[in-house]
Short mmCIF file of the C-alpha atoms (twelve columns), coordinates in Angstrom:
data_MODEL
# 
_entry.id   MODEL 
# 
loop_
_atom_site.group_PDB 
_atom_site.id 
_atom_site.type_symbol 
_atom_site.label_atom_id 
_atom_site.label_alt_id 
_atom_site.label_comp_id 
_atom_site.label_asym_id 
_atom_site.label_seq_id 
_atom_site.Cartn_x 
_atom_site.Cartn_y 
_atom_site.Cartn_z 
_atom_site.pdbx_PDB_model_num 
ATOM 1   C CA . UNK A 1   109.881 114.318 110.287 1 
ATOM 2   C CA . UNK A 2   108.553 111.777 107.602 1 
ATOM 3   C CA . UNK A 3   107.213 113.130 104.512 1 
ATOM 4   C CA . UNK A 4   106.225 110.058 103.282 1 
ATOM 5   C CA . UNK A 5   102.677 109.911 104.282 1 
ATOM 6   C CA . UNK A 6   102.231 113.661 102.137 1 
ATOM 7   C CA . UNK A 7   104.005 112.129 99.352  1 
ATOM 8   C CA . UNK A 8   101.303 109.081 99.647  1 
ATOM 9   C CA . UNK A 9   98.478  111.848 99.965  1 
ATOM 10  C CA . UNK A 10  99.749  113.709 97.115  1 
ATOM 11  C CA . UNK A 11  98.846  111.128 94.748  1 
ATOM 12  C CA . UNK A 12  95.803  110.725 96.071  1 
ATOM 13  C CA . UNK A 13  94.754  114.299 95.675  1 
ATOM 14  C CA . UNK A 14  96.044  114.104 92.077  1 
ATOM 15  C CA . UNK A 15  93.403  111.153 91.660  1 
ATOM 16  C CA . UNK A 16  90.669  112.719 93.492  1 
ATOM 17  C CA . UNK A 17  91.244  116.025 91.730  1 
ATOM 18  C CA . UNK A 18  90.453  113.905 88.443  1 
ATOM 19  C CA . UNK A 19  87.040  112.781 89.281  1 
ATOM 20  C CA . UNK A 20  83.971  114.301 88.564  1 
ATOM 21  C CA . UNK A 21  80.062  113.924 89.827  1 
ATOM 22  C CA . UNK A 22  78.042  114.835 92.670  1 
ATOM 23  C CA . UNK A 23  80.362  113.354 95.667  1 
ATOM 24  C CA . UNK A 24  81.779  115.139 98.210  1 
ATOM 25  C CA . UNK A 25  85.676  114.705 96.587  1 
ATOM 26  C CA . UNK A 26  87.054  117.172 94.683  1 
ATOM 27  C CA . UNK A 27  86.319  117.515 91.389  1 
ATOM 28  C CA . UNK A 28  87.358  118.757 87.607  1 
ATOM 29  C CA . UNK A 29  84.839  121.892 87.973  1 
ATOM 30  C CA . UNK A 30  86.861  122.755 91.164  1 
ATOM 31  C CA . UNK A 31  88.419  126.157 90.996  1 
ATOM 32  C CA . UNK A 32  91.427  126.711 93.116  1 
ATOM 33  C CA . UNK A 33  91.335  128.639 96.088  1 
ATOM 34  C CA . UNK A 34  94.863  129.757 98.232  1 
ATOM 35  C CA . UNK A 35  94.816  128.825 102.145 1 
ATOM 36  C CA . UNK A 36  97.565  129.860 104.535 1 
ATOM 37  C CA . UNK A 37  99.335  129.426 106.600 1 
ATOM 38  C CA . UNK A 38  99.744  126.225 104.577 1 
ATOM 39  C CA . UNK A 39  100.982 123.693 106.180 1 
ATOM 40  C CA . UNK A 40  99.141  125.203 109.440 1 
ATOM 41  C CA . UNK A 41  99.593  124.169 113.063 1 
ATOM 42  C CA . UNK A 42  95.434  124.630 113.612 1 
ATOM 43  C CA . UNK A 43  94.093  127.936 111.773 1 
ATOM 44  C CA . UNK A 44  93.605  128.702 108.303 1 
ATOM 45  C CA . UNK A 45  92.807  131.912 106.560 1 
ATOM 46  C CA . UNK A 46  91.316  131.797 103.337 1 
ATOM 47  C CA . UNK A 47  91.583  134.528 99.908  1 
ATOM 48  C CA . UNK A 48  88.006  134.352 99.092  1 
ATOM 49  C CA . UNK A 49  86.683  135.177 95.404  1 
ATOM 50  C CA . UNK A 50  84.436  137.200 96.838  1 
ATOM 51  C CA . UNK A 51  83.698  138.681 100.558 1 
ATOM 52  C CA . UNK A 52  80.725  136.557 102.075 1 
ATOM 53  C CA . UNK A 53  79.784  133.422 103.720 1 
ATOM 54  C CA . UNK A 54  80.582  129.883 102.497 1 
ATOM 55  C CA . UNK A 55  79.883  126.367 103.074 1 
ATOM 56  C CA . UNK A 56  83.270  124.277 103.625 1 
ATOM 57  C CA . UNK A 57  83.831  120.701 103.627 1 
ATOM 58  C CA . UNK A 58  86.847  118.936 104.907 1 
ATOM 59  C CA . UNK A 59  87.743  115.478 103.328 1 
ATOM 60  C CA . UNK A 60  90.491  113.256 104.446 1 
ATOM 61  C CA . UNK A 61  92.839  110.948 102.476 1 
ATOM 62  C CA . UNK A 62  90.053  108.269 101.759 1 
ATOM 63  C CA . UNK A 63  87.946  111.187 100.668 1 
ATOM 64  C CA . UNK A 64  85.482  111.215 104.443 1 
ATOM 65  C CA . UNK A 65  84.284  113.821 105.698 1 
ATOM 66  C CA . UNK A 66  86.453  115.186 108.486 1 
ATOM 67  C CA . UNK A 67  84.595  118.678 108.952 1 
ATOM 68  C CA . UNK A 68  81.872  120.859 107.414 1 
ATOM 69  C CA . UNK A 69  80.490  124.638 108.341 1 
ATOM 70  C CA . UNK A 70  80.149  128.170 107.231 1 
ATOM 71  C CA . UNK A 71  83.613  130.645 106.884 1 
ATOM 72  C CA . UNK A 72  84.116  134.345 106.192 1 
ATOM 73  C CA . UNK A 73  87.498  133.395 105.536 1 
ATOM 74  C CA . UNK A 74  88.855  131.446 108.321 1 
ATOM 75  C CA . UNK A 75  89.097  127.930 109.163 1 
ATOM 76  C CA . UNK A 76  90.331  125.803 112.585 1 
ATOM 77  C CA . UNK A 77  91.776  122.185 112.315 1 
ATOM 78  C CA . UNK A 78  92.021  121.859 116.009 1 
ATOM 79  C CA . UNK A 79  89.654  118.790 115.982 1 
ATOM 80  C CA . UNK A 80  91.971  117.370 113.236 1 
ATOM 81  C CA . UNK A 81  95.168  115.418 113.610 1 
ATOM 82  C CA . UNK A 82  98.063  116.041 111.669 1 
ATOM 83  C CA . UNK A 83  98.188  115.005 107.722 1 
ATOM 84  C CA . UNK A 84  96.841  116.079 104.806 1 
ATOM 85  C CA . UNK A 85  93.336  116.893 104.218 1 
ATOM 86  C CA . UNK A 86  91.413  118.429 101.216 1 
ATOM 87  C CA . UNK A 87  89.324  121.696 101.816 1 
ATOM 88  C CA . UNK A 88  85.763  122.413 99.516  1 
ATOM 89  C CA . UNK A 89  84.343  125.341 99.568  1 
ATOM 90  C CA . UNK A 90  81.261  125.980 97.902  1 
ATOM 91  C CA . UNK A 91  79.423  129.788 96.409  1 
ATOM 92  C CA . UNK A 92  75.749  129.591 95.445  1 
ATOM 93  C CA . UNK A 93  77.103  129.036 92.125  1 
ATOM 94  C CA . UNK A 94  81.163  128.056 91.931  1 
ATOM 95  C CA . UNK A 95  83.486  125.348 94.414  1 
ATOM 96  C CA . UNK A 96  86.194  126.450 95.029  1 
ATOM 97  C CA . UNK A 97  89.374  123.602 96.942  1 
ATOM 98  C CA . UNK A 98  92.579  122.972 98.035  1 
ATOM 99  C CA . UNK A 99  95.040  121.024 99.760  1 
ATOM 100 C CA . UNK A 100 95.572  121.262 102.972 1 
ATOM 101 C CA . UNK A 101 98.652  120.121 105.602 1 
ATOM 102 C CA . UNK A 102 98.218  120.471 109.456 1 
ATOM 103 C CA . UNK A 103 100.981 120.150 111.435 1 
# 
């Protein structure tokens, strides 16, 4: 398998993670947030701060929106082909991200 392309993507979340403002990429006020199975073959589960509903976003490597809904803790990629994506997560008050690798 060739682990270049999550090499590429690695830098780019490390430059994403850096900026800051009212876009949909990831910013420094993100707080981190644990997924697994990660990498995942299609599902997700999520430790939540907090039990309750949440808004996600799903960003690819260029930073477009892949996917967006409401969790209680889980998330499917089915729709999504394998690479690397970036998950946001977002409280009334607090957003929450992290990487993400499907299979």
């Amino acid at each position: 398998e060739d682990l270049a392309p999550i090499g590429y993507h690695n830098a780019i979340w490390e430059k994403l993670s850096t900026l800051r403002g009212t876009t949909s990429t990831p910013s420094l006020n993100t707080l981190p947030l644990t997924a697994f199975p990660n990498p995942t073959e299609g599902t997700v589960w999520l430790r939540l701060p907090e039990v309750g509903r949440y808004a996600y976003t799903i960003f690819d490597g260029r930073g477009r929106r892949c996917q967006e809904g409401f969790t209680n803790g889980r998330v499917t990629l089915d729709d999504l082909a394998p690479g690397a994506y970036w998950l946001r997560l977002q409280s009334q008050d607090k957003v929450y991200g992290t990487r993400l690798v499907k299979r």
